[in-house]
KEDODREN-68546 format. One record per residue: x, y, z of N, C-alpha, C, O in turn; residue in one letter. Coordinates in Angstrom, 3 decimals, padded with zeros to 6 digits. Atoms other than C-alpha are relative to their C-alpha. Layout:
R        nX        nY        nZ       caX       caY       caZ        cX        cY        cZ        oX        oY        oZ  residuo
R         X         Y         Z         X         Y         Z         X         Y         Z         X         Y         Z        a
...
END
This chain:
R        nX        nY        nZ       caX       caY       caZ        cX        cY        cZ        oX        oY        oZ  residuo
R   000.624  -000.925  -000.914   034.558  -036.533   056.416   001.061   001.015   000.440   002.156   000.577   000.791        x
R  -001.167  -001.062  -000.055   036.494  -032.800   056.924  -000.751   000.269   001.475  -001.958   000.216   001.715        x
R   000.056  -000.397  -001.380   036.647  -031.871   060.567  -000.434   001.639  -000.026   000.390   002.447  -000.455        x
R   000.287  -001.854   000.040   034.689  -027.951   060.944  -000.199   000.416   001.141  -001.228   000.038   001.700        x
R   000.094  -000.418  -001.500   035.313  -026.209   064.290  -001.570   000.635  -000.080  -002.162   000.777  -001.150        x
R   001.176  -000.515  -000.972   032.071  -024.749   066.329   000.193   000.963  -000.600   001.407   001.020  -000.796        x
R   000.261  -001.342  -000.177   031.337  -021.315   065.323  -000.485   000.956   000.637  -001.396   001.581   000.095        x
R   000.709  -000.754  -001.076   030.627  -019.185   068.439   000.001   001.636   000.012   000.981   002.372  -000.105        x
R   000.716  -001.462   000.152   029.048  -015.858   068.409   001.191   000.860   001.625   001.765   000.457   002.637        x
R  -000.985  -000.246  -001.588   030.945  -013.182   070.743  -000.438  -000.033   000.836   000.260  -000.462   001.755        x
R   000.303   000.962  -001.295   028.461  -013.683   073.291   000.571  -000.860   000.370   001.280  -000.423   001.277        x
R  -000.220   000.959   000.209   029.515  -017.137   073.253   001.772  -000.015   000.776   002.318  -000.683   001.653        x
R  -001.502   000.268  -000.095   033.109  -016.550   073.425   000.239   000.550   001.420   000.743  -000.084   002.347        x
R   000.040  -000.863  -001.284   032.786  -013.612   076.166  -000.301  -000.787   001.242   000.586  -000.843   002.095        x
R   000.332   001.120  -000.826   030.989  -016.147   078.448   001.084  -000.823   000.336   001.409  -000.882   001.521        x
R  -000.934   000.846  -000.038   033.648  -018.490   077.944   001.124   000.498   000.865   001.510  -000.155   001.835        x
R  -000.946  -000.602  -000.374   036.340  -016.032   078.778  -000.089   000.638   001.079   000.943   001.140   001.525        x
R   000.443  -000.644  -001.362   034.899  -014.635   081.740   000.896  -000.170   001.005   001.682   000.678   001.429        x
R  -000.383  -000.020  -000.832   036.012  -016.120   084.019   001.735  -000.308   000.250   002.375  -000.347   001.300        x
R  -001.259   000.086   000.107   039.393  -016.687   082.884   000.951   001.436   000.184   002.075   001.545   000.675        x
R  -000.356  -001.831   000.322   039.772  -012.339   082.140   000.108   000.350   001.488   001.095   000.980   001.869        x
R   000.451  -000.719  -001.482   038.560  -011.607   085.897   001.120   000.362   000.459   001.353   001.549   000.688        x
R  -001.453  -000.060  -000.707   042.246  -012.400   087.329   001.071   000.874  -000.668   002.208   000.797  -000.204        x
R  -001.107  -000.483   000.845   044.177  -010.154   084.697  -000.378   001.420  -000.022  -001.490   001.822  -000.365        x
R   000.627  -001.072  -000.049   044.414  -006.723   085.211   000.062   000.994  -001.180   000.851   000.874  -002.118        x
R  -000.062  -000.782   001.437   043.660  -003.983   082.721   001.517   000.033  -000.479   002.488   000.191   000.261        x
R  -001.443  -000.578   001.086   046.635  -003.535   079.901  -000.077   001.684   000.263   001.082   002.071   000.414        x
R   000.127  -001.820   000.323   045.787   000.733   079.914  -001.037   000.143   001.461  -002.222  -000.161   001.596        x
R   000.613  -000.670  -001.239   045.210   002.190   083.695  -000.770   001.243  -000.587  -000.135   002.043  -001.275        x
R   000.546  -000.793  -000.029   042.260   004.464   083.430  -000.027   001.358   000.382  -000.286   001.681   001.541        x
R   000.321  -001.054  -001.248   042.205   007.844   084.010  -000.376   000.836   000.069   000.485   001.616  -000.339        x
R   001.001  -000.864   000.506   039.454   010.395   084.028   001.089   001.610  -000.096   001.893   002.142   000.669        x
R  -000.736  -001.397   000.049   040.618   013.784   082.210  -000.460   000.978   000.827  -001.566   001.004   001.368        x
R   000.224  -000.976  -000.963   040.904   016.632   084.096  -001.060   001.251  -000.359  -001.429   001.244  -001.533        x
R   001.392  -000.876   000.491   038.094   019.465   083.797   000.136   000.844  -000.937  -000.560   001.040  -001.932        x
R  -001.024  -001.221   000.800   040.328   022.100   082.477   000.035  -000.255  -001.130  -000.358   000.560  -001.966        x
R  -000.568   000.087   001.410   041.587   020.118   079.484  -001.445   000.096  -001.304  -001.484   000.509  -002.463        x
R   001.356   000.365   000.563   037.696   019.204   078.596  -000.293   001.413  -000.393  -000.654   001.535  -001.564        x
R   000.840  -001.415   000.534   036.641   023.194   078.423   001.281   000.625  -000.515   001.176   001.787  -000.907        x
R  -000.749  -000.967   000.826   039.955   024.168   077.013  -000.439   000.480  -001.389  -000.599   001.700  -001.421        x
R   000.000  -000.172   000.964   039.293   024.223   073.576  -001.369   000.476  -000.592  -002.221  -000.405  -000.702        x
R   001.332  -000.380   000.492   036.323   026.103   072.171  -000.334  -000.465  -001.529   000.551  -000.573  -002.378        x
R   000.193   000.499   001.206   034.212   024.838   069.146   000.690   000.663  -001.199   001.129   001.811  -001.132        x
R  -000.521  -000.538   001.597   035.500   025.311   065.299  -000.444  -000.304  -000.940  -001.187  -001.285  -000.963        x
R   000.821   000.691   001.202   034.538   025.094   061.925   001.339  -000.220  -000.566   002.376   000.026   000.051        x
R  -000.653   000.190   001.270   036.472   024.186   058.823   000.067   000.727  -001.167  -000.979   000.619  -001.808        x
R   000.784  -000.417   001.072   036.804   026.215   055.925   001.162   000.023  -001.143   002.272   000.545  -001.041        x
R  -000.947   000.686   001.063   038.429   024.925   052.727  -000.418   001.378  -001.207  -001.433   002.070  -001.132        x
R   000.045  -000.900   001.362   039.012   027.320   049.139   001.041  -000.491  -000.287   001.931  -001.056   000.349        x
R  -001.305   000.489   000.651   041.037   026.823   046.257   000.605   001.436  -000.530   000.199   002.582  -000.721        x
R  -000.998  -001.061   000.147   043.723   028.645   045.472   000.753  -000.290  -001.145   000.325  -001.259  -001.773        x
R  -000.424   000.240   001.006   046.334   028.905   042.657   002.018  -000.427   000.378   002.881   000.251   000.937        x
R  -001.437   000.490  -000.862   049.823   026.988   043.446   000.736   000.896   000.650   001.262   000.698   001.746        x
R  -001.577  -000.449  -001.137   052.244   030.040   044.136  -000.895   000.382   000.980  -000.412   000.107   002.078        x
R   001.119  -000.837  -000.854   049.176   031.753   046.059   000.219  -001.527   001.560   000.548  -001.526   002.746        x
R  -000.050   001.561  -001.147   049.223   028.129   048.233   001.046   000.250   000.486   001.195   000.469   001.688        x
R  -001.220   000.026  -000.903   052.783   028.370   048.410   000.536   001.354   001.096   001.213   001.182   002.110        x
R  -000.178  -000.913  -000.350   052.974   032.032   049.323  -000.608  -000.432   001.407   000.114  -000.823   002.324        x
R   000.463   000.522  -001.563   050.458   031.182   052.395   000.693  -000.953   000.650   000.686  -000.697   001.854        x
R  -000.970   001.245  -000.724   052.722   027.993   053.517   001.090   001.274   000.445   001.055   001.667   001.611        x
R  -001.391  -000.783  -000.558   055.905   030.504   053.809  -000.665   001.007   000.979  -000.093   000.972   002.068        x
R   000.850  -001.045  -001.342   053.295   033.500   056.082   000.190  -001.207   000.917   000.981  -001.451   001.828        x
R   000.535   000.734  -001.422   051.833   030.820   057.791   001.162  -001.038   000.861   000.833  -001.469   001.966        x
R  -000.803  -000.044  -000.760   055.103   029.482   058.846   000.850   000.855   000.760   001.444   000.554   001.795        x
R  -000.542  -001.382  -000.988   056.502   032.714   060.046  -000.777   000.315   001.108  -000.221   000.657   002.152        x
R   000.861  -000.668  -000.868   053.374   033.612   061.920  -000.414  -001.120   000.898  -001.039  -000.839   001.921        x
R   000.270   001.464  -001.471   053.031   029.561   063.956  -001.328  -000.270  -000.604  -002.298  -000.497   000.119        x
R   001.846   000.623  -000.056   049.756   028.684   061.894  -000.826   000.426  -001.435  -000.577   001.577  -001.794        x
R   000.937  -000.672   000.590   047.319   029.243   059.248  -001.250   000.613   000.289  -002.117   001.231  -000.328        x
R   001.729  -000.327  -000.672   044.606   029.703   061.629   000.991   001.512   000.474   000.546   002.611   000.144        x
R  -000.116  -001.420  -000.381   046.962   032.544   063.213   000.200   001.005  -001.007  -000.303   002.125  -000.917        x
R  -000.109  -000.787   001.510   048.192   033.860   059.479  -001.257   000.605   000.294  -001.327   001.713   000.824        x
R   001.768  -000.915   000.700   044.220   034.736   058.769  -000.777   000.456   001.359  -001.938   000.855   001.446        x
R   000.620  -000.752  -001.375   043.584   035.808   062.323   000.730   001.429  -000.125   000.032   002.443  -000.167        x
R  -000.965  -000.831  -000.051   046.578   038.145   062.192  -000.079   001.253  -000.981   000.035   002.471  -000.847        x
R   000.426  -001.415   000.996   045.788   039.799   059.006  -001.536   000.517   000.355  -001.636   001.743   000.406        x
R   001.369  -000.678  -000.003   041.878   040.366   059.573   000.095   000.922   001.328  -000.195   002.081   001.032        x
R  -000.429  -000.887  -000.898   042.721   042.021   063.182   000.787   001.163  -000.568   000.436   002.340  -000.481        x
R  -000.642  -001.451   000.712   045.394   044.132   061.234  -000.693   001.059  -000.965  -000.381   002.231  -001.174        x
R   000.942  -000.923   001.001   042.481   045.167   058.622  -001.020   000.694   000.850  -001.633   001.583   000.257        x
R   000.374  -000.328  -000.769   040.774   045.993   061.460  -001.726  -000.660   000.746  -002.444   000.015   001.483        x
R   000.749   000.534  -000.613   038.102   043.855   062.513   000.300  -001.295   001.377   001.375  -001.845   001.616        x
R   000.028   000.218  -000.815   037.151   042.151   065.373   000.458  -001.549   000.212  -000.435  -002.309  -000.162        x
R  -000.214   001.249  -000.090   039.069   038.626   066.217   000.226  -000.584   000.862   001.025  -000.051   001.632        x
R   000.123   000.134  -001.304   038.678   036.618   068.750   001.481  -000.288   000.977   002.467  -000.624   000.321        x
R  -001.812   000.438  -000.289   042.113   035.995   071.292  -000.171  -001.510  -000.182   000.914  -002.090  -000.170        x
R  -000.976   001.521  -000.030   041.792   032.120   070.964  -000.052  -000.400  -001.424  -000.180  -001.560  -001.816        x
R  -000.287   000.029   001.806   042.154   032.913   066.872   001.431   000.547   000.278   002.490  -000.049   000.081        x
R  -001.665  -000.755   000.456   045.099   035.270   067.113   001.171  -000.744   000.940   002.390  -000.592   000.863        x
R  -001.230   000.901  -000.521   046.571   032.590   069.682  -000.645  -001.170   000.598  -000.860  -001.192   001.810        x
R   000.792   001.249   000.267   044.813   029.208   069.257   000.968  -000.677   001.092   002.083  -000.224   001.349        x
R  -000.673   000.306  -001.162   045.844   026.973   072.188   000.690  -001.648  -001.161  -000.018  -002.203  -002.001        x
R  -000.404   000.933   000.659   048.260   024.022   070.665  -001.078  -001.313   000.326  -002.079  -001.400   001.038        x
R   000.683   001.362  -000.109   047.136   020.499   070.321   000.794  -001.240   000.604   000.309  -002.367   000.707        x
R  -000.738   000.304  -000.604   050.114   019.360   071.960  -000.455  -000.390   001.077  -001.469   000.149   001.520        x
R   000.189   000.507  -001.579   050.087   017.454   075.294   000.516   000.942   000.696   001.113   001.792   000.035        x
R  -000.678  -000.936  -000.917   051.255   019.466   077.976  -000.148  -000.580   000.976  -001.138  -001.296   001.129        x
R  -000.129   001.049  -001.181   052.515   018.028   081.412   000.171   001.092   001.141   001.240   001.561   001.530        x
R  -000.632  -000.613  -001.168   051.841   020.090   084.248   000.292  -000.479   001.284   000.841   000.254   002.106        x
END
């Protein structure tokens, strides 16, 4: 005869642990984001094309001079003269920031 533990559902387990969890306080203090950070960033799309290697590489060397590929192709279509929006020609980082 082989000995086979109980198999308890996580209900099961949760119940169990209840009342043991109560006394232990969260691992990660909560803490609601601030309003600001929530409406910083306005929606975006994605937009993928292929290209031909030096053409790729040529854009990598712009778009490091100019801080971006989103600002690269903001930067030139403003210079051709159409209309772009300011949080294209200076996209807000994705960086944390500690004020």
């Amino acid at each position: 005869m082989t000995f086979k533990p109980k198999r308890s559902t996580g209900a099961e387990l949760a119940q169990m642990l209840e009342p043991l969890a109560a006394a232990v306080p969260p691992a990660i203090a909560e803490r609601p984001a601030p309003a600001a950070a929530q409406s910083r960033f306005e929606p975006t799309a994605q937009i993928n094309f292929r290209v031909s290697v030096p053409m790729a590489k040529l854009i990598a060397r712009l778009a490091a001079e100019a801080g971006g590929k989103r600002r690269l192709f903001a930067q030139l279509l403003h210079g051709a003269g159409h209309d772009v929006p300011d949080v294209d020609l200076n996209p807000p980082t994705p960086r944390p920031t500690y004020d």
